[in-house]
C-alpha positions as CSV (number, residue, x, y, z in Angstrom):
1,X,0.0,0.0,0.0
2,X,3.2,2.0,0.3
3,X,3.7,4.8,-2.4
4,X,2.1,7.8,-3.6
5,X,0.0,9.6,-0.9
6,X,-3.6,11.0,-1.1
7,X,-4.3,14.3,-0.9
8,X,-7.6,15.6,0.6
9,X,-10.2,17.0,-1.9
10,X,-12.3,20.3,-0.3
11,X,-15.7,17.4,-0.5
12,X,-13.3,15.5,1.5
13,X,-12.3,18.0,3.8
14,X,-15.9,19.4,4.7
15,X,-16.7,15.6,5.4
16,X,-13.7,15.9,7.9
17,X,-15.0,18.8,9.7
18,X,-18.3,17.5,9.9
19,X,-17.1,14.3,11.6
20,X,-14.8,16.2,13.9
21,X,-18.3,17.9,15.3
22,X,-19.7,14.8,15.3
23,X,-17.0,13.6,17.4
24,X,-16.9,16.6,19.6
25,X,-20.3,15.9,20.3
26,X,-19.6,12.2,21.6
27,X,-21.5,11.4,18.3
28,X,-18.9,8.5,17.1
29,X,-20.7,6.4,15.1
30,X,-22.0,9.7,13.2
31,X,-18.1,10.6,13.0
32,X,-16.7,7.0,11.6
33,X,-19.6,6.9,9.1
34,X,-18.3,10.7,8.2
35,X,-14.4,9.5,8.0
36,X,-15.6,6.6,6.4
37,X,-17.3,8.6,3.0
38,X,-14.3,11.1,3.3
39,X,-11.8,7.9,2.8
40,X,-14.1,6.8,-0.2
41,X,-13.0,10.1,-1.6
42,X,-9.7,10.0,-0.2
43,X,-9.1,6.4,0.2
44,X,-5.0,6.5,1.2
45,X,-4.8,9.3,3.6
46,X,-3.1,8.8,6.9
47,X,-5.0,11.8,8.7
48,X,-7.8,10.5,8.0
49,X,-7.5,6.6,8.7
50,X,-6.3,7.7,12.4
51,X,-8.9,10.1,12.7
52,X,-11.1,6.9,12.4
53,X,-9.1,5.2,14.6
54,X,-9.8,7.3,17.3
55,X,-13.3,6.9,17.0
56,X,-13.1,3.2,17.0
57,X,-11.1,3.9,20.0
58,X,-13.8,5.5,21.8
59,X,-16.1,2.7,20.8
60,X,-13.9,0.4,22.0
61,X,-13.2,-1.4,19.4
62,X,-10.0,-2.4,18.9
63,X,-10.0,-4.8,16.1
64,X,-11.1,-1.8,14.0
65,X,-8.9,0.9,15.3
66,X,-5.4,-1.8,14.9
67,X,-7.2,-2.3,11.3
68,X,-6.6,1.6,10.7
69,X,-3.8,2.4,12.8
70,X,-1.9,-0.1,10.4
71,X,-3.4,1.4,7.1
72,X,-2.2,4.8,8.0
73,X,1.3,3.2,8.6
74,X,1.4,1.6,4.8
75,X,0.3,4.7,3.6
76,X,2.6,6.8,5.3
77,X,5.4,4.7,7.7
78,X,6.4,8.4,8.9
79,X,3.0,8.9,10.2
80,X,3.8,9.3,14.4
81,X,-0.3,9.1,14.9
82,X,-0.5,5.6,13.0
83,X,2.0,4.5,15.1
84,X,0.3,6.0,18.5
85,X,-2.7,4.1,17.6
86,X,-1.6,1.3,16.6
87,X,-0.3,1.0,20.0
88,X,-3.4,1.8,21.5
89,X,-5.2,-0.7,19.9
90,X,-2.9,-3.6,21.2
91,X,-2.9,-2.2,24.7
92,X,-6.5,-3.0,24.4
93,X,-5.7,-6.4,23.1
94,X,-3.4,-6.7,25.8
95,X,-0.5,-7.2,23.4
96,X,1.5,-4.8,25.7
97,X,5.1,-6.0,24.2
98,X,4.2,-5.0,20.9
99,X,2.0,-1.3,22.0
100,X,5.6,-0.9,23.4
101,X,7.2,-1.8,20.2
102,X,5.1,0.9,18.3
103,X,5.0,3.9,20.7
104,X,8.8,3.3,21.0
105,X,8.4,4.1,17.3
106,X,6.4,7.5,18.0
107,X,9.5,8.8,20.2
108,X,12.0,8.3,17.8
109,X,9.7,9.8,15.1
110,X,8.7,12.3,17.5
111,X,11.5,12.6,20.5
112,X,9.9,15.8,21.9
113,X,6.3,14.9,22.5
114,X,5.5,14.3,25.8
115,X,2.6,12.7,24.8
116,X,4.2,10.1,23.6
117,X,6.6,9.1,26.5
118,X,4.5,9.5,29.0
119,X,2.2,6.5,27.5
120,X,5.3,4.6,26.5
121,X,6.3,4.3,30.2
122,X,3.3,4.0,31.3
123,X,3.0,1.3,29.0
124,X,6.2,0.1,30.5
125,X,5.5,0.6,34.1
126,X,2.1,-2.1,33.7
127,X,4.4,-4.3,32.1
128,X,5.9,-4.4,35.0
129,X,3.5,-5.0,37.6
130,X,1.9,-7.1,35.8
131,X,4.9,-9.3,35.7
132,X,5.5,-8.8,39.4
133,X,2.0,-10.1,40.0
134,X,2.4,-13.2,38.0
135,X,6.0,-13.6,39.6
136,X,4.3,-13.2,43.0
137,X,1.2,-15.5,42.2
138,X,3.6,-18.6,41.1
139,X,6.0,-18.2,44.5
């Protein structure tokens, strides 16, 4: 999927800012089914795949936000938010090792957002306990 990148179209772009008040509004499903006509118009544009993602996020559903997260990344493999996602999504899935993998990626795209690691260690830091509990549990 690697290659040339989409650029938005204005249609696209009004569909963007219409799901963006659909999302500010707690309206998600309204918002994905907005993304989702703007990536019919647009169909290989990062922005927009992890705009969805985060949706899908705050519907919980992380099949569909990993499904994204990982689109945006073919699209554009310098695309930090793909990557933050991405990560998300397999927290979710409790596939902590590889969330680490990917917002380790995020801070060496990114090495001066905060954003990014502070949920890296605390990604880290529940690895940890969570090991200490099993550790403790099999004594």
């Amino acid at each position: 999927m690697s290659g040339i990148i989409s650029k938005p179209t204005a249609s696209s772009e009004k569909l963007k800012w219409q799901a963006k008040a659909a999302f500010n509004e707690g309206n998600y499903n309204l918002a994905v089914e907005l993304f989702s006509y703007a990536l019919e118009q647009v169909p290989r544009y990062a922005p927009y795949l992890t705009n969805r993602a985060l949706c899908y996020y705050r519907l919980n559903d992380a099949d569909k936000v990993l499904k994204d997260a990982s689109a945006s990344i073919q699209v554009d493999p310098t695309w930090t938010k793909g990557y933050f996602y991405k990560g998300k999504a397999l927290e979710l899935l409790n596939r902590k090792q590889e969330a680490i993998e990917c917002y380790q990626k995020c801070c060496q795209l990114e090495p001066n957002q905060k954003e990014y690691n502070d949920v890296l260690r605390q990604c880290g830091g529940k690895m940890v306990s969570t090991t200490r509990q099993v550790d403790q549990v099999s004594s």
